[in-house]
N, CA, C and O atoms as a GROMACS GRO file, in nm:
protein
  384
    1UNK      N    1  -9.784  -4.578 -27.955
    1UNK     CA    2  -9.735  -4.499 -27.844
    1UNK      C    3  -9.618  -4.572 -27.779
    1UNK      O    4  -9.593  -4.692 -27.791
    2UNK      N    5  -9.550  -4.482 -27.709
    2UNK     CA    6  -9.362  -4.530 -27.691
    2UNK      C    7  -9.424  -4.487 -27.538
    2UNK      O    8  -9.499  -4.393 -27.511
    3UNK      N    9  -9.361  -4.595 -27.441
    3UNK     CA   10  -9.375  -4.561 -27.309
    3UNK      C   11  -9.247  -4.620 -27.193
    3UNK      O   12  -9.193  -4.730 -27.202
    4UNK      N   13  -9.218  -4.516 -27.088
    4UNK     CA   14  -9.087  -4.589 -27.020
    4UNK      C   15  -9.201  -4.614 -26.901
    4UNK      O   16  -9.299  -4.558 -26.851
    5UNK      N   17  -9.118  -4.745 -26.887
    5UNK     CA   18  -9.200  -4.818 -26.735
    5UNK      C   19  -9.104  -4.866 -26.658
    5UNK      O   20  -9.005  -4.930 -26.695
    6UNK      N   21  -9.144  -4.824 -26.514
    6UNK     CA   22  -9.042  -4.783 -26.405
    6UNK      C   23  -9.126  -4.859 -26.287
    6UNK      O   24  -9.221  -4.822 -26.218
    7UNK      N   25  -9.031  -5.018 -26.292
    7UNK     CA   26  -9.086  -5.037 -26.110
    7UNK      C   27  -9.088  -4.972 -26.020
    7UNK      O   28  -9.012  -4.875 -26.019
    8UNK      N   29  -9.168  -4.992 -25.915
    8UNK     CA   30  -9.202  -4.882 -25.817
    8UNK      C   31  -9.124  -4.959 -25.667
    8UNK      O   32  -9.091  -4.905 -25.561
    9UNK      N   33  -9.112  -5.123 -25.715
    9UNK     CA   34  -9.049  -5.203 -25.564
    9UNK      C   35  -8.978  -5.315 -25.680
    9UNK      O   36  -8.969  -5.339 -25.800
   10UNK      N   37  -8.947  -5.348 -25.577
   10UNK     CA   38  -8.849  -5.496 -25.609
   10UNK      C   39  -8.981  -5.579 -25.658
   10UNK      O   40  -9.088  -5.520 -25.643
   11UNK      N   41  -8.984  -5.697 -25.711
   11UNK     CA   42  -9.090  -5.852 -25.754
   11UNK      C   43  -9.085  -5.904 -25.621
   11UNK      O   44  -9.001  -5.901 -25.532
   12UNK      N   45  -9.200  -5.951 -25.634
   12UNK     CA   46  -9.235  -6.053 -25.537
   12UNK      C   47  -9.327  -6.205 -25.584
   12UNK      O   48  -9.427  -6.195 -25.655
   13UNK      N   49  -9.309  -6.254 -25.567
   13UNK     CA   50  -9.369  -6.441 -25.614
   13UNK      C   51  -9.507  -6.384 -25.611
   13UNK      O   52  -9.528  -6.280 -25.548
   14UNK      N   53  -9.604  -6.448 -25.678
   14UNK     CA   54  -9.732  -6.431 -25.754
   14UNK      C   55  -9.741  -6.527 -25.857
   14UNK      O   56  -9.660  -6.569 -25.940
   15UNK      N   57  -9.904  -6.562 -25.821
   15UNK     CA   58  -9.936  -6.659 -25.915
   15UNK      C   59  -9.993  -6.582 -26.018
   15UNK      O   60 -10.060  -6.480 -26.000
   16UNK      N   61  -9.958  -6.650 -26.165
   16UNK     CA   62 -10.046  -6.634 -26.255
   16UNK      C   63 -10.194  -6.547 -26.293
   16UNK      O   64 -10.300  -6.608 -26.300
   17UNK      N   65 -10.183  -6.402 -26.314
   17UNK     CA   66 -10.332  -6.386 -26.305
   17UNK      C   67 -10.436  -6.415 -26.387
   17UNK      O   68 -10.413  -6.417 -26.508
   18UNK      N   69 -10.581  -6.444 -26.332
   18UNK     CA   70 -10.654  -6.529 -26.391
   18UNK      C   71 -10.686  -6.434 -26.547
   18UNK      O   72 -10.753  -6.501 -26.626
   19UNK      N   73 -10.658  -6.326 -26.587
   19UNK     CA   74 -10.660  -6.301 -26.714
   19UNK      C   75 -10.556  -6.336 -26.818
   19UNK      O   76 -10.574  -6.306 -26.936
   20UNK      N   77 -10.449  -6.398 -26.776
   20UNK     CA   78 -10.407  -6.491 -26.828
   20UNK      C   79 -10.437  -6.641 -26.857
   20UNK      O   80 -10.376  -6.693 -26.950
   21UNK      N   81 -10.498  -6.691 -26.807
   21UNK     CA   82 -10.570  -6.793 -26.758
   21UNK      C   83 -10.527  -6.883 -26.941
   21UNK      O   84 -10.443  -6.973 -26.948
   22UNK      N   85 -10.564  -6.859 -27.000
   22UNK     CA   86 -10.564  -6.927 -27.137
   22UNK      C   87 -10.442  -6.928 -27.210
   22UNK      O   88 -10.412  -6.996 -27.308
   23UNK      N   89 -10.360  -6.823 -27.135
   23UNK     CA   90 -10.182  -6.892 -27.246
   23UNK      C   91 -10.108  -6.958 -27.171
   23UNK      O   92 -10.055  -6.926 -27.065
   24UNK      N   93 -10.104  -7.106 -27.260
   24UNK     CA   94 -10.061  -7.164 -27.200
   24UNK      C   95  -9.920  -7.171 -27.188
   24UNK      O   96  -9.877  -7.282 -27.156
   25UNK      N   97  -9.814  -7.056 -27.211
   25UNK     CA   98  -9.653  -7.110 -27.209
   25UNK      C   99  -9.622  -7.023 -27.093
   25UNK      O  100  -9.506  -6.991 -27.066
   26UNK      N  101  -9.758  -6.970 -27.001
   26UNK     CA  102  -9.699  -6.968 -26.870
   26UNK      C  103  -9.694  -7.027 -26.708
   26UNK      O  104  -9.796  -7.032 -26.640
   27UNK      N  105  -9.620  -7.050 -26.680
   27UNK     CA  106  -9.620  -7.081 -26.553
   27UNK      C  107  -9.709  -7.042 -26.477
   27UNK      O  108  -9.761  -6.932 -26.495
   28UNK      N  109  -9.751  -7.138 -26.356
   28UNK     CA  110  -9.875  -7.126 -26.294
   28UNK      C  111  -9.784  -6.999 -26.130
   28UNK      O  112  -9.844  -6.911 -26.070
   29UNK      N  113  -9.639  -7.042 -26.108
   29UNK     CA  114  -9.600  -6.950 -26.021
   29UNK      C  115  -9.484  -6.873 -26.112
   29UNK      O  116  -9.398  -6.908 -26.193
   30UNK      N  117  -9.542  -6.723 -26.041
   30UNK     CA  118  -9.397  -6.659 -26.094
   30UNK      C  119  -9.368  -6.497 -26.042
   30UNK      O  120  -9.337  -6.453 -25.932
   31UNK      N  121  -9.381  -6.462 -26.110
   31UNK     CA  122  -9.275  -6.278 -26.025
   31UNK      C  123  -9.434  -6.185 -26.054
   31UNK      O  124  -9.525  -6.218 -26.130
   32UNK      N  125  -9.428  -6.109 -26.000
   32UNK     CA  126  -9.462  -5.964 -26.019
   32UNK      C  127  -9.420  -5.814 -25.972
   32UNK      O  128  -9.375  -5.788 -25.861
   33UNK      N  129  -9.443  -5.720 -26.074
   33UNK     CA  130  -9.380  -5.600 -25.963
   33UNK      C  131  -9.447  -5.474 -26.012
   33UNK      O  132  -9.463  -5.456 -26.132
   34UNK      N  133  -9.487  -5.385 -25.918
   34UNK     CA  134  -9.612  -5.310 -25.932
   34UNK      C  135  -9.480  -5.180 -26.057
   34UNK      O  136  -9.358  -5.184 -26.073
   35UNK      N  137  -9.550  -5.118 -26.094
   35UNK     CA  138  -9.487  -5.031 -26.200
   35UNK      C  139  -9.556  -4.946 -26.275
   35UNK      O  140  -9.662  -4.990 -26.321
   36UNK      N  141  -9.514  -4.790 -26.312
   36UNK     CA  142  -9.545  -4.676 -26.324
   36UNK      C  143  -9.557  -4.680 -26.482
   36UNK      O  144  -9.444  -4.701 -26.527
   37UNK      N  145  -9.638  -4.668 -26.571
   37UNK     CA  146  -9.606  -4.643 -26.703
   37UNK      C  147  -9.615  -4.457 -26.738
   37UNK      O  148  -9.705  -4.382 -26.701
   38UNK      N  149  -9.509  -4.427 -26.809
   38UNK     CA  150  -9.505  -4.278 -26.874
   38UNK      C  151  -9.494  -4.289 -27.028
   38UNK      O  152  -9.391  -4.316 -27.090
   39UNK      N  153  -9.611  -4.265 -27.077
   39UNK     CA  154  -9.576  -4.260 -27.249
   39UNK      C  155  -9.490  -4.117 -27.286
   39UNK      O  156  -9.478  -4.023 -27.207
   40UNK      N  157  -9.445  -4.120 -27.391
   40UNK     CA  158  -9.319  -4.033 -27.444
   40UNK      C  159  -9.344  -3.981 -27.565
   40UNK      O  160  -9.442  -4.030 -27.621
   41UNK      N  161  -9.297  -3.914 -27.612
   41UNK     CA  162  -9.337  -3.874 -27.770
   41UNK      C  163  -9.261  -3.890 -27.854
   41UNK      O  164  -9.287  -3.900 -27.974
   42UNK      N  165  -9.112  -3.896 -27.778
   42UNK     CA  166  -8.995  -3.921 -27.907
   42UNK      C  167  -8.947  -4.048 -27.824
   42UNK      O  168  -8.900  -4.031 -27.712
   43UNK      N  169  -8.960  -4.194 -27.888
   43UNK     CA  170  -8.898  -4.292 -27.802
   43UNK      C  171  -8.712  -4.262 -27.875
   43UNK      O  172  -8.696  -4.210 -27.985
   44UNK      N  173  -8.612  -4.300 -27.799
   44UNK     CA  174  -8.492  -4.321 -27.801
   44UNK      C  175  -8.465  -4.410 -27.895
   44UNK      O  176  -8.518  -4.521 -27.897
   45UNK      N  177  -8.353  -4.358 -28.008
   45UNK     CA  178  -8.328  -4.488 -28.127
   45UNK      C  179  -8.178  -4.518 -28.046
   45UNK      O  180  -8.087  -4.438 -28.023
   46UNK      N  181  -8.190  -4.720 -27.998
   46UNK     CA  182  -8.089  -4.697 -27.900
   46UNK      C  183  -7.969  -4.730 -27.994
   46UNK      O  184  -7.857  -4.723 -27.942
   47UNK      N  185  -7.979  -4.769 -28.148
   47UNK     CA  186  -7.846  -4.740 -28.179
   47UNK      C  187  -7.784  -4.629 -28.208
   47UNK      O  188  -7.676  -4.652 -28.262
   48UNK      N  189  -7.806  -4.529 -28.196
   48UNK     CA  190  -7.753  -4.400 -28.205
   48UNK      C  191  -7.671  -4.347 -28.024
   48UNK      O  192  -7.635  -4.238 -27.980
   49UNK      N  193  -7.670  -4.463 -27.977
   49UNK     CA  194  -7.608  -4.434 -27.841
   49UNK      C  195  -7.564  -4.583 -27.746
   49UNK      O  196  -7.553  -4.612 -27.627
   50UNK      N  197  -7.544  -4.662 -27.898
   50UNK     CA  198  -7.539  -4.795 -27.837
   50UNK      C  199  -7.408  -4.820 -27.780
   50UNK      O  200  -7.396  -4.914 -27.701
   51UNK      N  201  -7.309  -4.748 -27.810
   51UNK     CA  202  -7.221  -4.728 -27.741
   51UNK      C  203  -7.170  -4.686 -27.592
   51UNK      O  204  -7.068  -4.734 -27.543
   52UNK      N  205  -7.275  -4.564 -27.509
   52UNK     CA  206  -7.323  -4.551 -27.429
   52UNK      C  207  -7.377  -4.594 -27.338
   52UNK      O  208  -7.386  -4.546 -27.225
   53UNK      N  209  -7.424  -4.708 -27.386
   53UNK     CA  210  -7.535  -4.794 -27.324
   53UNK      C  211  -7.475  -4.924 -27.327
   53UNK      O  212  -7.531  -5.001 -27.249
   54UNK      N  213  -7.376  -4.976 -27.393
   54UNK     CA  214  -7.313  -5.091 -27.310
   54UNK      C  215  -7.228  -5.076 -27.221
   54UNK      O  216  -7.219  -5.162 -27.133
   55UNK      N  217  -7.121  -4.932 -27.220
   55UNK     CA  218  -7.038  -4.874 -27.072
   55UNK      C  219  -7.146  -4.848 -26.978
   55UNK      O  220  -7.094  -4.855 -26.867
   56UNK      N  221  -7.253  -4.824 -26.967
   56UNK     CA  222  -7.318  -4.801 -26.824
   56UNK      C  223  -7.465  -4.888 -26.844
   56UNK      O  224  -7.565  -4.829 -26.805
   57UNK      N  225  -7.483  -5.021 -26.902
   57UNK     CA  226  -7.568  -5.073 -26.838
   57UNK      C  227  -7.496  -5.232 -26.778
   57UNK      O  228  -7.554  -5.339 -26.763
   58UNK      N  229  -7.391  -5.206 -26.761
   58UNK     CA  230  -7.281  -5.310 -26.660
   58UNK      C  231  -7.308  -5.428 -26.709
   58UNK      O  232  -7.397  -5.450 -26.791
   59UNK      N  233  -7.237  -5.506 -26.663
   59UNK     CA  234  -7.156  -5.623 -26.763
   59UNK      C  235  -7.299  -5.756 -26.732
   59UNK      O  236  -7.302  -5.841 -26.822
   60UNK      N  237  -7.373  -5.769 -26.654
   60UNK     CA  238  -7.426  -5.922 -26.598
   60UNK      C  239  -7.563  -5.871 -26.607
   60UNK      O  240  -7.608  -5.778 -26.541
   61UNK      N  241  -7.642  -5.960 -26.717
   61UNK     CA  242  -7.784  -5.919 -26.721
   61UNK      C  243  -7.818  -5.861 -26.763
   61UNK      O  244  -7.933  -5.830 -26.734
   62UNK      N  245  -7.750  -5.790 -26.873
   62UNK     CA  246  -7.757  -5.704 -26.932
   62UNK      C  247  -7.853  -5.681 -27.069
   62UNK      O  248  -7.850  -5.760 -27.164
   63UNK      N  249  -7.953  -5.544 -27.066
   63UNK     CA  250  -8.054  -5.565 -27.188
   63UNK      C  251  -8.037  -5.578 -27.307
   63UNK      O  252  -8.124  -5.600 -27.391
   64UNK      N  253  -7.858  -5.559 -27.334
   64UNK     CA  254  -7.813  -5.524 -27.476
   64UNK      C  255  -7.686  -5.647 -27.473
   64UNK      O  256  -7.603  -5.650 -27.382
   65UNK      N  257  -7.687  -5.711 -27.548
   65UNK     CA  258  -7.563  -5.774 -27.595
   65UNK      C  259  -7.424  -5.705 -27.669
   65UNK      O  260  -7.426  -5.599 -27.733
   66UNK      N  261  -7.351  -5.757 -27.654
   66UNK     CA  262  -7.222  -5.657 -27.693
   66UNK      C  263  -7.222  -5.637 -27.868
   66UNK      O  264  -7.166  -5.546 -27.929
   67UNK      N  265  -7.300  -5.747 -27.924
   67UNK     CA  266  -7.374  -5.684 -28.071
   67UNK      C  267  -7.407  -5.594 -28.077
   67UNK      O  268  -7.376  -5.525 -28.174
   68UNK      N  269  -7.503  -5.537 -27.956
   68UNK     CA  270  -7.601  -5.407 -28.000
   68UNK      C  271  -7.728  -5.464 -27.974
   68UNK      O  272  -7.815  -5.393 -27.922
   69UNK      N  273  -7.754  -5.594 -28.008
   69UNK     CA  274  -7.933  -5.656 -28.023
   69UNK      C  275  -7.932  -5.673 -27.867
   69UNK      O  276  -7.837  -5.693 -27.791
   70UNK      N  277  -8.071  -5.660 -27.840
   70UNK     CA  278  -8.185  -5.680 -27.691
   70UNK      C  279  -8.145  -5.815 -27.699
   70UNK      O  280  -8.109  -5.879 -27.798
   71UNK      N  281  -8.156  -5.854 -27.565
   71UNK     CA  282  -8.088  -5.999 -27.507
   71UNK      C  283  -8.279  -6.033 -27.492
   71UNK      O  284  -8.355  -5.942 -27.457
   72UNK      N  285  -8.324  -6.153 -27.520
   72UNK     CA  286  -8.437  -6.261 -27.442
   72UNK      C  287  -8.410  -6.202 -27.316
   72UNK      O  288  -8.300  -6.181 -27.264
   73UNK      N  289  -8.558  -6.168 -27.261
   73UNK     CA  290  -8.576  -6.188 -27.114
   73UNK      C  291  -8.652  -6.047 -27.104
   73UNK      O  292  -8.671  -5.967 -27.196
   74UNK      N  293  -8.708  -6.031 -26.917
   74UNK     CA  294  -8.823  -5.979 -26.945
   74UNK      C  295  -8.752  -5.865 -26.811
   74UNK      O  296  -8.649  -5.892 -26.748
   75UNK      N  297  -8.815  -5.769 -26.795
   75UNK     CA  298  -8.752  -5.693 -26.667
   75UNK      C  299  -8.611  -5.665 -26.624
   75UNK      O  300  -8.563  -5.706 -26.518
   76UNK      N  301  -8.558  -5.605 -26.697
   76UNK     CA  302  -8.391  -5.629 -26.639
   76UNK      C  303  -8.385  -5.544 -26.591
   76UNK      O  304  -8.460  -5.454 -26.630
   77UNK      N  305  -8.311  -5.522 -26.499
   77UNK     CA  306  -8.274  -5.427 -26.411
   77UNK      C  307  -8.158  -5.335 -26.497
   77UNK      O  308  -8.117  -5.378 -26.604
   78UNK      N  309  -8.114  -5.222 -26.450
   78UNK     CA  310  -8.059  -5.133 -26.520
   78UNK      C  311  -7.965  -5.086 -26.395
   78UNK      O  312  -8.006  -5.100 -26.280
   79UNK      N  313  -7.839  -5.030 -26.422
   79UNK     CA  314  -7.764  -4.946 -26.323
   79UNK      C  315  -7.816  -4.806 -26.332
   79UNK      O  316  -7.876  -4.768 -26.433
   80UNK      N  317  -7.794  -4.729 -26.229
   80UNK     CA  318  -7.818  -4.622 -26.212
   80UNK      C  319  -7.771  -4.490 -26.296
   80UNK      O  320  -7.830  -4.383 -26.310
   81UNK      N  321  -7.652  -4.532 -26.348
   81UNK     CA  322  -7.560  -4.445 -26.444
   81UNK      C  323  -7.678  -4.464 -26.562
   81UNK      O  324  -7.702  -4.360 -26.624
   82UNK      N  325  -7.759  -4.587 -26.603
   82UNK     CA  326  -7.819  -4.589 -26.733
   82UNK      C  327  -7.970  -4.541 -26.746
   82UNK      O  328  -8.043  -4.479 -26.824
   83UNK      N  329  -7.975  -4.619 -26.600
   83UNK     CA  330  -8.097  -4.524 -26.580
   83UNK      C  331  -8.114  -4.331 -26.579
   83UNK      O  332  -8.223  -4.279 -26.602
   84UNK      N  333  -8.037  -4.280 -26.560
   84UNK     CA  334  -8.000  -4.159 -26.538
   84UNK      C  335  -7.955  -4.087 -26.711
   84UNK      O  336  -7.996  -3.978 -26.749
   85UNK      N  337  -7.870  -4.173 -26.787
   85UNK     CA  338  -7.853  -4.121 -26.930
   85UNK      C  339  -7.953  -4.138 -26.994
   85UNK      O  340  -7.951  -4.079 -27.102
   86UNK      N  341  -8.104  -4.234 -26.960
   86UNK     CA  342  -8.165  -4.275 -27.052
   86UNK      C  343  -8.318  -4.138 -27.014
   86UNK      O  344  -8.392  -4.081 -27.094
   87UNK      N  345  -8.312  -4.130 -26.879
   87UNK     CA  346  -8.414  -3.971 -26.872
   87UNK      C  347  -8.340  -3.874 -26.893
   87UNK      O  348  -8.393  -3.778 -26.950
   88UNK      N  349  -8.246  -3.866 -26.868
   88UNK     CA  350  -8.147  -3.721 -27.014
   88UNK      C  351  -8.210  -3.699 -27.092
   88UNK      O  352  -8.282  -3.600 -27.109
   89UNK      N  353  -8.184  -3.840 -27.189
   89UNK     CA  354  -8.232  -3.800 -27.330
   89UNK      C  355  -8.345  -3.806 -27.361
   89UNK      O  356  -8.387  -3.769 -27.470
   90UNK      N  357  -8.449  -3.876 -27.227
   90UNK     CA  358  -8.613  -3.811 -27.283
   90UNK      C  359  -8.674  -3.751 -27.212
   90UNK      O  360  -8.796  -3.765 -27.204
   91UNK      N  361  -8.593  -3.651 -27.126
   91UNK     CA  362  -8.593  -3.489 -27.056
   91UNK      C  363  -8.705  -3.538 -26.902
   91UNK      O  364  -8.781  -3.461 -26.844
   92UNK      N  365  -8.677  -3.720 -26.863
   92UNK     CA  366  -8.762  -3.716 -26.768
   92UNK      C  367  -8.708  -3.700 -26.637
   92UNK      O  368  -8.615  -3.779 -26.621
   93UNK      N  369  -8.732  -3.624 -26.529
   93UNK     CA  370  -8.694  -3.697 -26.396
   93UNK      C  371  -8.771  -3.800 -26.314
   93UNK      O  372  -8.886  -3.812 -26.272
   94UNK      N  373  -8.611  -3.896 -26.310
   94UNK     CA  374  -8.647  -4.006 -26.265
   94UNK      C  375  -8.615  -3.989 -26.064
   94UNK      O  376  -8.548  -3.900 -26.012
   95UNK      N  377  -8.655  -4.053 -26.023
   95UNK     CA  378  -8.623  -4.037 -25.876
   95UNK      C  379  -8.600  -4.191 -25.791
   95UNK      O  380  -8.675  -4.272 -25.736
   96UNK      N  381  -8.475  -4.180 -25.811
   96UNK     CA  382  -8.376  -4.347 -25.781
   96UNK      C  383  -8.331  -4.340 -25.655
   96UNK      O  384  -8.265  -4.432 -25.608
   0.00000   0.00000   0.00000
C-alpha cells in the first residue's frame, strides 16, 4: 500500500519512544510531529514528472537532487507550489 502523509503542525523536541527502545542508531533526544496518513491506489512514478518537481520543490532541502534520486533525510518540507502539483495528480485536496 502507497500512502501520502501530511503533518498536521510543525516538530517539536521529543524523546525517543519507548517502542523504539532497542535500535540502537537512535538518539535518545529528537523531533516529532503529529501527522495524517492517506493511502492511495495509484502512487505517483516521480520520474515521469521529475522535471516538475525540481522547478517547484525549491532549491534548499530539497527531497530530490538535481539527478532525479531522493536526497538522505527524513521529513522534508515541501513548497506549496509542490505540494499542490503533487494532490493534482493524486486527485487529493490538500488544505495548506
Amino acid at each position: 500500500m502507497h500512502s501520502v502523509i501530511i503533518a498536521k503542525n510543525d516538530y517539536r523536541e521529543s524523546k525517543k519512544p519507548d517502542s523504539l527502545g532497542s535500535v540502537d542508531n537512535w538518539e535518545q533526544d529528537g523531533w516529532i510531529v503529529d501527522a495524517e496518513y492517506s493511502d492511495i491506489s495509484t502512487p505517483i512514478k516521480y520520474k515521469n514528472y521529475m522535471n516538475d518537481i525540481l522547478v517547484l520543490q525549491g532549491k534548499k532541502y530539497a527531497p530530490y537532487n538535481l539527478a532525479g534520486r531522493g536526497n538522505t533525510g527524513y521529513l522534508f518540507q515541501i513548497t506549496e507550489e509542490l505540494a499542490n502539483f503533487f494532490s493534482q495528480k493524486l486527485g487529493l485536496l490538500l488544505l495548506i
